[in-house]
N, C-alpha and C positions, 0 to 999 in steps of 0.2 A: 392872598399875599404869600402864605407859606408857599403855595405850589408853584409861582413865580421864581419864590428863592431856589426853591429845588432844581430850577428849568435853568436859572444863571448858573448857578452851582455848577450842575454837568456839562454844561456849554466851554466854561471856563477851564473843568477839569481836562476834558475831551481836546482842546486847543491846546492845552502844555502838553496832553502827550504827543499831540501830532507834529507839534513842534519839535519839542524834544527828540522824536524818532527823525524828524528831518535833516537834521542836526550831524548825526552820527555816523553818514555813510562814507568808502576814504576808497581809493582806489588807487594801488601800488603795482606800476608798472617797471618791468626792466627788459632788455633783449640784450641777445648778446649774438658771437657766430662763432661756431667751435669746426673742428677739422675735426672729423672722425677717422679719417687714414683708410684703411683698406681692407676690407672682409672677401677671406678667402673659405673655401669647404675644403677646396682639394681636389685633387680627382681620382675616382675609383677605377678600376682597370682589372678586368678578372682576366686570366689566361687559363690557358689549360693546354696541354702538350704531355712529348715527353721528357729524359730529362736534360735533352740537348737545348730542345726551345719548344717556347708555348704560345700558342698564337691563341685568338679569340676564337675561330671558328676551327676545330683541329678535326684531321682526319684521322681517328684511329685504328689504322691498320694493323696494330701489334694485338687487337680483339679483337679476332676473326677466327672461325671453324670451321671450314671444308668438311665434308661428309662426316659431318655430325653423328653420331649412332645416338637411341637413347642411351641416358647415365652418364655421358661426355661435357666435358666443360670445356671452355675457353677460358681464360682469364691472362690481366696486363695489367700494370703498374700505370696508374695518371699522373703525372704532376700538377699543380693547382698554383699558381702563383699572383702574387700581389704585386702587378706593376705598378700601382700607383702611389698619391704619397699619402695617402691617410689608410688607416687599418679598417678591417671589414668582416663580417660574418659573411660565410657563406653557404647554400645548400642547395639540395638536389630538389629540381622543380617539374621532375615530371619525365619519365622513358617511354619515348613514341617508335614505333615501328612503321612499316611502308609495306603491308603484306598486300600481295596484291591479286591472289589465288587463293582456293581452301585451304590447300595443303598451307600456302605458308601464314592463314590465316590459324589454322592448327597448330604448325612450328611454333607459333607466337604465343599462344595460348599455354605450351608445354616449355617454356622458358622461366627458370627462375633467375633473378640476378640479385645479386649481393655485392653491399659495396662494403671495402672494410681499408679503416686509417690507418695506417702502417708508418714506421720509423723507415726504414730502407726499402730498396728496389728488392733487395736480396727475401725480406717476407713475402714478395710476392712475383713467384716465378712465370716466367710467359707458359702459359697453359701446363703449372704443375698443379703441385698439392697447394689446397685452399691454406689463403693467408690468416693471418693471426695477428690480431689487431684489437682495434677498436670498432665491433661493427655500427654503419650507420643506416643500414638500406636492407634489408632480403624480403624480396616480394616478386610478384609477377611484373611482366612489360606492362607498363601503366602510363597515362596522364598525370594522373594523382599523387605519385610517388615520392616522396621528399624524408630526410634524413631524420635520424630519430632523434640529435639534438646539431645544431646548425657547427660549424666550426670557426674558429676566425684565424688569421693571418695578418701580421703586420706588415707594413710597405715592404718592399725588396724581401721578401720570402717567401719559403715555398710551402706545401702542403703536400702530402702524397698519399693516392687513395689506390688500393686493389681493387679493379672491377673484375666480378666474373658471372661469366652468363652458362648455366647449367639446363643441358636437356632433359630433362626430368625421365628417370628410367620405365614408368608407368605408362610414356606418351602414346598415342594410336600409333600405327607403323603408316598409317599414311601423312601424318605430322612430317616423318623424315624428308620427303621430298620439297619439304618447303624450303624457303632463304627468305631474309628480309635484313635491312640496314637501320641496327636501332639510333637511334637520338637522344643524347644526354642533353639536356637541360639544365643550367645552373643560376643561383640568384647569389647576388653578393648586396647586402646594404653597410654603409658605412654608419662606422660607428664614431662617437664623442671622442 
């Protein structure tokens, strides 16, 4: 008879809780519909020229050396600007050449170039004395070439870099008879 009791007992106890747990479930619903308006980024816009106008793909003819000797440099003034409407870092993503012979497979290999960030046109004279700045760049023609800390510009302004490409006075004397047309490369990401 006790183990009877025992069997009602839990039978009973077992039904209030399941009871009880049935009891208690509630579900509160609402919806609503909101206007979010309109998400813009902006748009990024890198130029580069000089300091009349700067277009996206620029031909820079003010870097250029004719009968180059070893020990000889070129160098010209870029401008860099920010036509777009949000601000942006930018930097150097690599300097490719086009040699298409030994010799100016040579010529390329006996190239140093250096890029350096300057206040005025006036620091940095077309093929004088090396600018004085903030350097971001001295290395060889490379792919892999990029700035040793990025720079940024706000919308509607500009930025000015000296590039200069040196023949290194060490170079074989058959390097001289090379030419090649190098290619700057640049990356801008926009920033917050």
């Amino acid at each position: 008879m006790r183990r009877r009791f025992i069997f009602a007992s839990l039978a009973v106890v077992l039904a209030f809780v399941l009871l009880g747990g049935a009891g208690t479930a509630a579900l509160w619903r609402s919806q609503t519909s909101i206007n979010p308006g309109t998400v813009t980024t902006g748009n990024l816009v890198l130029l580069n020229g000089d300091s009349g106008s700067q277009l996206k793909n620029y031909l820079f003819a003010a870097l250029s050396g004719t009968a180059m000797s070893p020990g000889q440099s070129a160098q010209a003034p870029l401008t860099i600007r920010n036509a777009g409407t949000t601000k942006f870092t930018y930097g150097l993503v690599g300097i490719t050449g086009n040699p298409g012979d030994a010799a100016s497979v040579a010529f390329q290999s006996a190239l140093t170039v250096s890029i350096v960030a300057v206040g005025t046109a006036a620091q940095c004279p077309v093929n004088g004395t090396a600018a004085t700045g903030t350097s971001l760049y001295s290395g060889p023609v490379s792919s892999s070439a990029q700035f040793s800390a990025v720079q940024t510009l706000l919308p509607a302004t500009t930025g000015l870099l000296c590039l200069r490409v040196t023949f290194n006075a060490s170079a074989p004397q058959t390097s001289a008879a090379g030419q090649l047309a190098l290619t700057f490369n640049w990356r801008a990401d926009q920033l917050r």
